[in-house]
C-alpha positions as CSV (number, residue, x, y, z in Angstrom):
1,X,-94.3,35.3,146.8
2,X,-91.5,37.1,148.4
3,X,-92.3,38.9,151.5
4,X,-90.1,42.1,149.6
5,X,-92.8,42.2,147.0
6,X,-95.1,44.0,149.1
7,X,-92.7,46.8,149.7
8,X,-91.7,47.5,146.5
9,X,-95.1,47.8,145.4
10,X,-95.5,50.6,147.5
11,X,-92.6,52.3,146.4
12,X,-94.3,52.4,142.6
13,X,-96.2,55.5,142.6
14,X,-95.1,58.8,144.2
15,X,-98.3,59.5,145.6
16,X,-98.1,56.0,147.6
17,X,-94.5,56.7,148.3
18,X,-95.9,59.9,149.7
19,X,-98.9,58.2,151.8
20,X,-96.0,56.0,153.0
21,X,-93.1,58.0,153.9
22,X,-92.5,57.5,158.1
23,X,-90.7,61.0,158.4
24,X,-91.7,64.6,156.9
25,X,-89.3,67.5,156.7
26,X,-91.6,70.9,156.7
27,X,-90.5,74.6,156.6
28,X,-91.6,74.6,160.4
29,X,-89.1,72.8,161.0
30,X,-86.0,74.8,160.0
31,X,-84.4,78.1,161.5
32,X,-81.8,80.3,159.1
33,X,-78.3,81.4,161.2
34,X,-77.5,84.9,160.2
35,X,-75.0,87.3,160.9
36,X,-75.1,90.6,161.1
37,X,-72.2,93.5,160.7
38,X,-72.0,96.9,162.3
39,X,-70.5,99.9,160.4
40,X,-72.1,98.5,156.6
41,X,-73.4,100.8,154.4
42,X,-77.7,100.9,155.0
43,X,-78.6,97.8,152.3
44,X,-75.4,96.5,151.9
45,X,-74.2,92.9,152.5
46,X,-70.9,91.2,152.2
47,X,-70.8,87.7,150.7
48,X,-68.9,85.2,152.9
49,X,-66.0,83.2,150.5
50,X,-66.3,80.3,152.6
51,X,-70.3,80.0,152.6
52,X,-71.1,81.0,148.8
53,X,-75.1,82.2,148.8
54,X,-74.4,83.8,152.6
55,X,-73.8,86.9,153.8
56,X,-72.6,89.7,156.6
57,X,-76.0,92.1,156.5
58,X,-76.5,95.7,157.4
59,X,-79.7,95.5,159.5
60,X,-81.8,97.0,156.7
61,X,-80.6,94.4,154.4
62,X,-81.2,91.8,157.3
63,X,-84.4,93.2,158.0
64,X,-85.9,92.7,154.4
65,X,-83.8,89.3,153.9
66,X,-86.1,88.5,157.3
67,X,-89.2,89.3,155.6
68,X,-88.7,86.8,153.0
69,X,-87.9,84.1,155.7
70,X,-91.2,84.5,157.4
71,X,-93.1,84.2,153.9
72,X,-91.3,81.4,153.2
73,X,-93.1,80.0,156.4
74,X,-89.8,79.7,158.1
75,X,-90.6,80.6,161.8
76,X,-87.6,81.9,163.7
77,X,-84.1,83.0,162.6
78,X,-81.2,82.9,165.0
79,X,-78.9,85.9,164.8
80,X,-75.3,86.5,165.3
81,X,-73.5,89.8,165.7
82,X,-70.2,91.2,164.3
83,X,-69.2,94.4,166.1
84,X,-67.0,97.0,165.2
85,X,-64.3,96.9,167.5
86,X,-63.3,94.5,169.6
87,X,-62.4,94.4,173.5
88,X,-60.6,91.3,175.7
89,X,-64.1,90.9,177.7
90,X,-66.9,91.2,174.7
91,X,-68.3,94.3,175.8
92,X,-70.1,95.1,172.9
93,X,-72.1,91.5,172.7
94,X,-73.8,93.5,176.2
95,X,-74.0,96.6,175.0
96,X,-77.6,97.6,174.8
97,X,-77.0,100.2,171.7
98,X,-74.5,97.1,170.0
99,X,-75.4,95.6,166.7
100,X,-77.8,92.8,167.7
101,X,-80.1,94.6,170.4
102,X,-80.5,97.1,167.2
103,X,-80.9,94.4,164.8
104,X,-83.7,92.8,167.0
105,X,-85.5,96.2,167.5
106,X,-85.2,96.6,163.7
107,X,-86.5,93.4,162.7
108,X,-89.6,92.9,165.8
109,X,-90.7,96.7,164.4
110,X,-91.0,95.1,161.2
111,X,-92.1,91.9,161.3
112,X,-93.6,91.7,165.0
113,X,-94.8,88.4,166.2
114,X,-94.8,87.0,163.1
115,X,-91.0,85.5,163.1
116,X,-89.4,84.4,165.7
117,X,-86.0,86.0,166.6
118,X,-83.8,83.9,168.4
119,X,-79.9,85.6,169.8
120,X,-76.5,83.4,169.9
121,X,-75.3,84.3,173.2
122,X,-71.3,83.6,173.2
123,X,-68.2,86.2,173.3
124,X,-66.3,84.6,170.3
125,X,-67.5,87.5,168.1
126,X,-67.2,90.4,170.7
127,X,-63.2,89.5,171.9
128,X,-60.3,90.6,170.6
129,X,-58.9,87.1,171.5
130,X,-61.6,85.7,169.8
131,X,-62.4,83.3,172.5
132,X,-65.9,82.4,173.5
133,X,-64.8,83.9,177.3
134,X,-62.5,86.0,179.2
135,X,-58.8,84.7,178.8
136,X,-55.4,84.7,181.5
137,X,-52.5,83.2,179.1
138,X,-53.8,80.1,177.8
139,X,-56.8,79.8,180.7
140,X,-60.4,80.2,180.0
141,X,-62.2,81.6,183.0
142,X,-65.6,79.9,183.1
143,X,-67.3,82.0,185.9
144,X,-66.3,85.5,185.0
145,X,-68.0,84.8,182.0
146,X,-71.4,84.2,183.4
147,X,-72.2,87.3,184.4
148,X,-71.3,88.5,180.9
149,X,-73.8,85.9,179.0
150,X,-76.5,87.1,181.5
151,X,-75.9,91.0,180.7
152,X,-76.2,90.3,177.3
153,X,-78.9,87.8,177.3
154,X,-81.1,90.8,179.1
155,X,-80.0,93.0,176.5
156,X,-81.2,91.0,173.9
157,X,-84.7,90.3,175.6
158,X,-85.0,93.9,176.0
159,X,-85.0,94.6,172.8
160,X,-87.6,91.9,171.7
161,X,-86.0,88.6,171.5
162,X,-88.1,85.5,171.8
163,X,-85.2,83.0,171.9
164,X,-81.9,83.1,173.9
165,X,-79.4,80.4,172.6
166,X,-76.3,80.6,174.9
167,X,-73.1,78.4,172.7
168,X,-70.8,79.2,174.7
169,X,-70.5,75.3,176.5
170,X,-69.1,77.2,179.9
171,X,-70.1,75.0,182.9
172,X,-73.5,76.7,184.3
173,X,-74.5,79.3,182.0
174,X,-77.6,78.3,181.9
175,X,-79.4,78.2,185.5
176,X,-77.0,81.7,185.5
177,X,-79.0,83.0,182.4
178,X,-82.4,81.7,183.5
179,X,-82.0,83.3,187.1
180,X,-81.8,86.9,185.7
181,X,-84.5,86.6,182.9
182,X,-86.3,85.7,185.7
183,X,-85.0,88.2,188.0
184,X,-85.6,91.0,185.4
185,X,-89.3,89.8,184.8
186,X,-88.7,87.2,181.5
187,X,-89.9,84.3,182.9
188,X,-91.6,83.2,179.1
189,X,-88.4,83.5,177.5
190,X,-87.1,80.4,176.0
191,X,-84.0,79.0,176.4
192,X,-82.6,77.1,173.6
193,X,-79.0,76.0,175.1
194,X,-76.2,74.6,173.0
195,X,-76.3,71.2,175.2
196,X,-74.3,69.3,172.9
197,X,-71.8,71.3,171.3
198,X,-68.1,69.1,169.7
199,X,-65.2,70.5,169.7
200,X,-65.2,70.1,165.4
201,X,-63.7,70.9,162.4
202,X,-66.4,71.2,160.7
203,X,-66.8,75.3,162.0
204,X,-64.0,76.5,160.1
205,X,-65.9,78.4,157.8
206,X,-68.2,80.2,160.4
207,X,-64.7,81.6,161.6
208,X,-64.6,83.8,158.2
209,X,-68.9,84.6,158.8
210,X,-68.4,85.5,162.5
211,X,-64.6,86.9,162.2
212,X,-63.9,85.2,165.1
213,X,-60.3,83.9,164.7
214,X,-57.9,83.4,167.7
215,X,-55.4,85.9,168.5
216,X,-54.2,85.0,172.0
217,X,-54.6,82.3,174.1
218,X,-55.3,78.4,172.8
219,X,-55.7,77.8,169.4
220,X,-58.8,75.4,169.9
221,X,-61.7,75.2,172.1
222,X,-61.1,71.5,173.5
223,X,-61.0,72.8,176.9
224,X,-64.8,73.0,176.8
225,X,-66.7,72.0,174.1
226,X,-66.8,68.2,174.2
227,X,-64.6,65.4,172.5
228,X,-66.0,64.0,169.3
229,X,-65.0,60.7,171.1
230,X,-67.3,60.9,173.5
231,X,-70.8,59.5,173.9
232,X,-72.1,59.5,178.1
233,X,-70.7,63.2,178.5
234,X,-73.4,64.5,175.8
235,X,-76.6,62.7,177.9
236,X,-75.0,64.4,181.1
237,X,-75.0,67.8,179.4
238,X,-78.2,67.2,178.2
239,X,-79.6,66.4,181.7
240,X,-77.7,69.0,183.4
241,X,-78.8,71.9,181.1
242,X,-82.8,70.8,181.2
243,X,-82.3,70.9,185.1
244,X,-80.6,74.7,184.6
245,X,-83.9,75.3,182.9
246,X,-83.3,75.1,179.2
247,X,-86.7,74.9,177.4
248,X,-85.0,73.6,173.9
249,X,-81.7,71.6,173.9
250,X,-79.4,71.8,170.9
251,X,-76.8,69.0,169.3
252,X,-73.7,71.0,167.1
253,X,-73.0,69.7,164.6
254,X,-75.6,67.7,162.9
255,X,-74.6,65.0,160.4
256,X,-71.2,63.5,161.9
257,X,-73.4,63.1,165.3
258,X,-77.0,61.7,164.1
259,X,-76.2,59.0,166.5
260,X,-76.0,61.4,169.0
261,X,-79.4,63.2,167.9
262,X,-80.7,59.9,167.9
263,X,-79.9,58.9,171.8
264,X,-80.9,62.4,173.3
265,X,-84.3,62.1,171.3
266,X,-85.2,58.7,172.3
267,X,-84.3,59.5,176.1
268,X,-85.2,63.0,176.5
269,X,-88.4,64.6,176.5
270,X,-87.1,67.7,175.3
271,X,-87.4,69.5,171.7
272,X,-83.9,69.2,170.1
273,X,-82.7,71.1,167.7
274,X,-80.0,70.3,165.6
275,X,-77.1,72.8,163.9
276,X,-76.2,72.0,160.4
277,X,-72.7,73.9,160.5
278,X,-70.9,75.9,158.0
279,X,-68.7,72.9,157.1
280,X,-71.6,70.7,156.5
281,X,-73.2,73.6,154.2
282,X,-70.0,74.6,152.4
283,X,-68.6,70.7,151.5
284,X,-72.2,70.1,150.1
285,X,-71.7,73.9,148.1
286,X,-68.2,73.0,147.0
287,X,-68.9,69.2,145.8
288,X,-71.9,70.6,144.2
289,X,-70.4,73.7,142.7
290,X,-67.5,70.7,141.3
291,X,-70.1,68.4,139.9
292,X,-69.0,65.8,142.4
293,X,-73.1,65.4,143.2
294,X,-76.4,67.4,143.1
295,X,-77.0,69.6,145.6
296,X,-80.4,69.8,145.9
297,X,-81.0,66.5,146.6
298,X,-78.2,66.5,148.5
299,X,-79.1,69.2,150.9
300,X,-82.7,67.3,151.3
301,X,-81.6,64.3,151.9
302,X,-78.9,65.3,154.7
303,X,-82.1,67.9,156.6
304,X,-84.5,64.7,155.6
305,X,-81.6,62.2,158.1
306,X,-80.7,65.1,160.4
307,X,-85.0,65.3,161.1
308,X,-85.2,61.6,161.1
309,X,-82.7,61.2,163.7
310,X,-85.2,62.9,165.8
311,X,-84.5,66.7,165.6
312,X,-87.7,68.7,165.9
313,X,-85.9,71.8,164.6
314,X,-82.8,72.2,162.1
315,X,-80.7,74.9,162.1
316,X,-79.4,75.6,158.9
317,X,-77.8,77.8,156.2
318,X,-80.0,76.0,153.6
319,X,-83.5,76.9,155.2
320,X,-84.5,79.7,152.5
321,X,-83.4,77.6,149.9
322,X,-84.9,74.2,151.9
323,X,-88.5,75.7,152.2
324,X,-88.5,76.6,148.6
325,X,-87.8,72.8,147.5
326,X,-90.4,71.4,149.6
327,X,-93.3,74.2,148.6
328,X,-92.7,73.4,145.1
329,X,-92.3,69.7,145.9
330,X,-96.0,70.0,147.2
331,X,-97.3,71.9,144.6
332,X,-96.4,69.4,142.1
333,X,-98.2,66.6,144.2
């Protein structure tokens, strides 16, 4: 007998496949990115070309959009804001009457405890430069812009946010963050810091969701988020924001770097979440929209690899649509 017998035996049935399977992905383990746009009409929502199935929201229409994520048993959201106007330092992103502190009051008076309501913390939205910090010519000035992530991570909290997720990749943001929560009394706020964050292509669509193009200064952000070349430099960012005091450490983007999930899991101690980025949603869309392949089974199987590579949470624009799959998937067993 051939020692590969015994394994396909127990792929045979489904229910053995199920008893069998080494790695489960469950709603609980998925968070939905979504933005939010000031000066929309109460309800309305703009559909995003790039991202077909997403959209800009008016906080009413993010609020009830919410509701359906928690009875989906989906347990946070992460929210991003899209002001309107624009300023070279981001002063609406700390502006405690802005669009997200809103937002969050909207959605915690709603919904309460019972979703999580995590806040992107970054300037990229907020600048008329659309960089993800104050700019001098082609500069980015790392340290005047940690007082400006800390003024609007307080803002957020304030108004009820459970999660603070700073992106920004600017050297120290995070011991600067957790020092004023602390300061300011929100010492059981979570941190859940963008540790590992490449300088990809694979955000080009998020540019369209967020509106955050450049309009002065450098035309990428390889001065601070990381090479996709590089391997060491995402275990020292890990290290270095867990010793800042992040609670949660995240790895952007998610399927080009499941190696890079992989390592941080297996030497960390540390949940990891993992961002499945615009580019990774809309190529799975657009080959799917072309016939090129089915994407339900595609977007399972690339959360199923992304959760296998040791992510405890996913971020991801398929979440809604995720949860739905794998209800019905256990209603049928």
């Amino acid at each position: 007998m051939f020692p590969n017998v015994r394994m396909r035996r127990l792929r045979n049935h489904h229910l053995m496949r199920n008893m069998v399977a080494e790695f489960e992905l469950k709603p609980s383990n998925l968070i939905l990115p979504m933005f939010v746009k000031e000066d929309l009409a109460e309800g309305e929502k703009n559909p995003i070309s790039a991202m077909p199935g997403v959209f800009q929201h008016s906080i009413s229409s993010l609020v009830k959009e919410a509701r359906e994520v928690r009875d989906l048993g989906i347990p946070a959201i992460i929210l991003f804001g899209i002001p309107s106007k624009k300023d070279h330092h981001g002063s609406e992103a700390y502006n405690p009457e802005g669009i997200i502190p809103r937002a969050v009051r909207a959605i915690k008076k709603e919904l309460g405890d019972s979703l999580l309501v995590a806040c992107d913390v970054c300037l990229c939205e907020y600048t008329d430069h659309g960089h993800c910090a104050p700019i001098e010519g082609d500069r980015i000035l790392n340290d005047e812009a940690l007082d400006l992530y800390s003024k609007a991570a307080l803002e957020y909290v304030r108004a009820g946010a459970d999660i603070i997720a700073p992106s920004d990749m600017m050297d120290g943001r995070v011991a600067h963050i957790r020092q004023a929560l602390d300061h300011d009394g929100h010492k059981d706020t979570i941190i859940m810091a963008y540790a590992v964050k490449y300088a990809s292509s694979f955000y080009g669509p998020f540019r369209e969701a967020a509106e955050s193009g450049f309009a002065e200064g450098p035309k990428d952000r390889k001065a601070h988020q990381m090479d996709p070349a590089n391997l060491s430099q995402a275990f020292r960012e890990v290290e270095l924001d867990i010793l800042e005091g992040a609670d949660i450490v995240m790895v952007k983007p998610a399927l080009p770097y499941l190696d890079i999930i992989k390592g941080i899991s297996d030497t960390f101690d540390s949940p990891l979440a993992a961002y499945q980025v615009s580019g990774e949603y809309s190529m799975i869309i657009a080959a799917s929209e072309n016939g090129w392949l089915d994407k339900e089974s595609a977007m399972m199987e690339s959360l199923l690899a992304i959760r296998r590579a040791g992510a405890t949470m996913i971020l991801t624009y398929f979440a809604k649509e995720a949860a739905k799959v794998i209800d019905r998937r256990v209603v049928k067993r």
